[in-house]
C-alpha positions in Angstrom: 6.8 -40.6 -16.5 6.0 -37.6 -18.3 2.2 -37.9 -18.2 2.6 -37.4 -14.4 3.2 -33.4 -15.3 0.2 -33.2 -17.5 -2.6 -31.6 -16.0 -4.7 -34.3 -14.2 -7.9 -32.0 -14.6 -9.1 -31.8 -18.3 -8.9 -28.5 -20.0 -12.3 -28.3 -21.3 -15.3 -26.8 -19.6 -16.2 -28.9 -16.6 -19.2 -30.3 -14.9 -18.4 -32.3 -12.2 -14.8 -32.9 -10.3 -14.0 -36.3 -9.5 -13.2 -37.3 -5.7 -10.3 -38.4 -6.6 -9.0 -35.8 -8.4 -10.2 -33.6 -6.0 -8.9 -35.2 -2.7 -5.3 -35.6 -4.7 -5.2 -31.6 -5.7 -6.1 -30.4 -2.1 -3.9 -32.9 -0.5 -0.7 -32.4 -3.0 -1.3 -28.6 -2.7 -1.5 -28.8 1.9 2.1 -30.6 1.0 3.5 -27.9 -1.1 2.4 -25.3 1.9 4.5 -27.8 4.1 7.7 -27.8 2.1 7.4 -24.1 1.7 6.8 -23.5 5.8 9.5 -25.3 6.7 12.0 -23.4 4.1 11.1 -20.2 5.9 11.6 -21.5 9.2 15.0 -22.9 8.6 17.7 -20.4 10.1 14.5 -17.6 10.6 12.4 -16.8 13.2 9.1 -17.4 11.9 5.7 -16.9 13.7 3.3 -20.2 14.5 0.8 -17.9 12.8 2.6 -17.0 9.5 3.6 -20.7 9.6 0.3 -21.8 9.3 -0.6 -19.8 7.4 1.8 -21.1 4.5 0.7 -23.8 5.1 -3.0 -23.8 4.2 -3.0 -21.4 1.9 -2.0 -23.5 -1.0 -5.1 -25.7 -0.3 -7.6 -22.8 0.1 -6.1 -21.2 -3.7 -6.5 -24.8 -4.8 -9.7 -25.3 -3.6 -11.1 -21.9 -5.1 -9.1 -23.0 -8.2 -11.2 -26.5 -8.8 -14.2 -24.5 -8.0 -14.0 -21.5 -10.2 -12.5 -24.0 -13.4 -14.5 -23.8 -16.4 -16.8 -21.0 -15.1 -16.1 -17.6 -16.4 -19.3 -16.2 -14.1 -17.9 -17.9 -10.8 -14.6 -16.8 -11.8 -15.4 -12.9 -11.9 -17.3 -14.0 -8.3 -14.8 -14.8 -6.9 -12.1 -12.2 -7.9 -15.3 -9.5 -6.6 -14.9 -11.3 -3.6 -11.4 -11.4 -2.9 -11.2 -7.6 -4.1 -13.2 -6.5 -0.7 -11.0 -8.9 1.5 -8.5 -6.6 3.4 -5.8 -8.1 5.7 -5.4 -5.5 8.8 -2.1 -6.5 10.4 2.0 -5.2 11.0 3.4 -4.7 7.7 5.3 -7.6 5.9 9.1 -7.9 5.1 10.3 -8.6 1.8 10.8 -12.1 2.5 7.2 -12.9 4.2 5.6 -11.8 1.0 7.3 -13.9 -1.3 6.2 -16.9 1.1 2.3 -15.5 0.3 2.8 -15.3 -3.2 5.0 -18.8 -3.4 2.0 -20.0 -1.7 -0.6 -19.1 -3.6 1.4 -19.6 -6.9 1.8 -23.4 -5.7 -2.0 -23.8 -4.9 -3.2 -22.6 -8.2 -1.1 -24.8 -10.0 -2.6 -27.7 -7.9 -5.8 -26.5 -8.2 -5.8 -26.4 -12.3 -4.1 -30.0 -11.7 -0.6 -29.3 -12.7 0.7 -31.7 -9.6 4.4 -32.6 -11.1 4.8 -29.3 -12.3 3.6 -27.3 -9.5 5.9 -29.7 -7.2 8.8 -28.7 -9.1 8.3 -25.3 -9.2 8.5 -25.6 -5.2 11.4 -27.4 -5.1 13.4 -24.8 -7.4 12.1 -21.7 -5.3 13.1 -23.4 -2.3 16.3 -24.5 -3.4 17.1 -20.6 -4.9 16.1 -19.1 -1.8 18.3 -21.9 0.4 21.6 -21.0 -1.7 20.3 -16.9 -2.1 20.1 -16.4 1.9 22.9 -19.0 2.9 25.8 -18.3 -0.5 25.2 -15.4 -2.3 23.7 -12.8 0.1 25.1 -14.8 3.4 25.3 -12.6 6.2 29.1 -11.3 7.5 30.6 -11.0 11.0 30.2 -7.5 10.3 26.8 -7.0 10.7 26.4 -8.4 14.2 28.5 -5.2 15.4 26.6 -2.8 13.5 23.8 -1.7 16.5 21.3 1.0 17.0 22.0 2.6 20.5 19.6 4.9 22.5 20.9 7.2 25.6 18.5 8.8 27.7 20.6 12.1 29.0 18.8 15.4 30.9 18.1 18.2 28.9 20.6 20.8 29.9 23.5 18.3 28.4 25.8 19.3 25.0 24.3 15.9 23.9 26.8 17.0 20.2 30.1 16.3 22.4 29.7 14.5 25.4 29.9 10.8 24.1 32.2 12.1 21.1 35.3 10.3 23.0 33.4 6.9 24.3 32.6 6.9 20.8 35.5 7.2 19.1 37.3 4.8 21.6 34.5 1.9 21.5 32.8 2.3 17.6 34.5 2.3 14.4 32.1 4.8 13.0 29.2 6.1 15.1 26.4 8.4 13.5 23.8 11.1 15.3 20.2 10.1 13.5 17.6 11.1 16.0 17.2 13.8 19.1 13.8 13.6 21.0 13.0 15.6 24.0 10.9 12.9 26.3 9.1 13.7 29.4 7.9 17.0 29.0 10.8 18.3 27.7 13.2 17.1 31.0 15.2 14.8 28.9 16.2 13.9 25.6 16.1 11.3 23.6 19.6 10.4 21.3 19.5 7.7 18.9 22.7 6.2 17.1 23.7 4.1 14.2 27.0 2.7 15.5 29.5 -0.4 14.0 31.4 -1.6 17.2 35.2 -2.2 17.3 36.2 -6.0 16.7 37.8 -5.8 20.3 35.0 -3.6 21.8 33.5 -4.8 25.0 29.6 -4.0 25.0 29.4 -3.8 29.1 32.3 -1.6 29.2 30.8 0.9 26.2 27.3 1.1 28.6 28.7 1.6 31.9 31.0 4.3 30.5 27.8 5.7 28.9 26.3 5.5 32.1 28.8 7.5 34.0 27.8 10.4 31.3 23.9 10.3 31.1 23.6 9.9 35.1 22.5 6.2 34.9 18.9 7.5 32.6 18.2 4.6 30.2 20.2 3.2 27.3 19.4 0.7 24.8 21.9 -1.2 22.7 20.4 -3.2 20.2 21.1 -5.0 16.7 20.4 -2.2 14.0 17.4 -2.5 12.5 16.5 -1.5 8.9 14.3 -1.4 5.9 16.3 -4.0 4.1 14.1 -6.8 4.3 10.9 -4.6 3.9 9.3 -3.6 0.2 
């Protein structure tokens, strides 16, 4: 049993790569992309893209892996290569770039034909980040009420004071983090970090703000922060 975690490619300078070998690397490594797409789709809301994309990276690193082996020249090639590569896209949380790295960890270890061992390195991320997201750093009640809320209100309003009382009545604490005049300077813009009362009614809070800001705009909306971003 143990001789299924030694490295099924030999580690001495090589020629030629067997089908088998090769087929079984680039097949065990499009599983390990699998397992690790379906961890971060379980209780996340994943793109189709960035899902497939976890999943066939492992293969592509394995791939480069069994062709690079042995060959210092190909090696420093490649690396050139990848060095002028440059992804142009929204910027990544935390969490979506430990899925790239996981994935490309997993497909170099099947590509220098470390099957068993690269399969239980999978498992054990998966599993930590299973209990991390779900025990240890579970979510509370708590931070469903905490909410960003933008109000719309015309210029010529003492936007300091006049939701001071809606706020006290509806939020357990309520903060002032952004004014913005919009529209040429007609209106302005207020933006608030705000943790809802247990009790609060969210239609109630809006169509009291509405009374105040004239019916303008207002956006209530889960509070959004860098805590997932590196």
């Amino acid at each position: 049993m143990l001789n299924s975690f030694d490295n099924m490619i030999t580690t001495t300078v090589l020629t030629e790569i067997s089908a088998t070998s090769f087929v079984c690397c680039i097949a065990v490594a499009l599983l390990y992309g699998v397992l690790i797409s379906l961890a971060y789709n379980y209780k996340n809301e994943v793109s189709r893209s960035f899902s497939i994309t976890l999943s066939l990276l492992p293969p592509a690193v394995a791939l480069v892996i069994l062709m690079v082996n042995g060959s210092i020249g190909t090696g420093i090639a490649v690396a050139g290569s990848f060095s002028l590569i440059r992804f142009r896209s929204i910027p990544g949380t935390g969490r979506e770039i430990v899925g790239i790295f996981l994935s490309m960890a997993s497909g170099i270890a099947a590509g220098m034909g470390y099957v068993g061992l690269g399969l239980i390195f999978v498992v054990f991320i998966i599993v930590a980040l299973l209990l991390l997201e779900n025990v240890v750093y579970k979510k509370d009640a708590l931070s469903q009420k905490k909410k960003t809320l933008r109000i719309m209100i015309p210029e010529d309003l003492d936007y300091e004071n006049v939701f001071t009382d809606l706020l006290d009545t509806y939020c357990v604490k309520a903060e002032l983090v952004n004014v913005k005049t919009v529209n040429l300077g007609s209106l302005l813009r207020l933006v608030y970090d705000i943790e809802l009362k247990a009790d609060s009614k969210e239609k109630d809070f809006i169509d009291n703000l509405r009374v105040r800001n004239g019916n303008l705009e207002i956006c209530l909306a889960l509070k959004t922060t860098a805590e997932d971003t590196l």
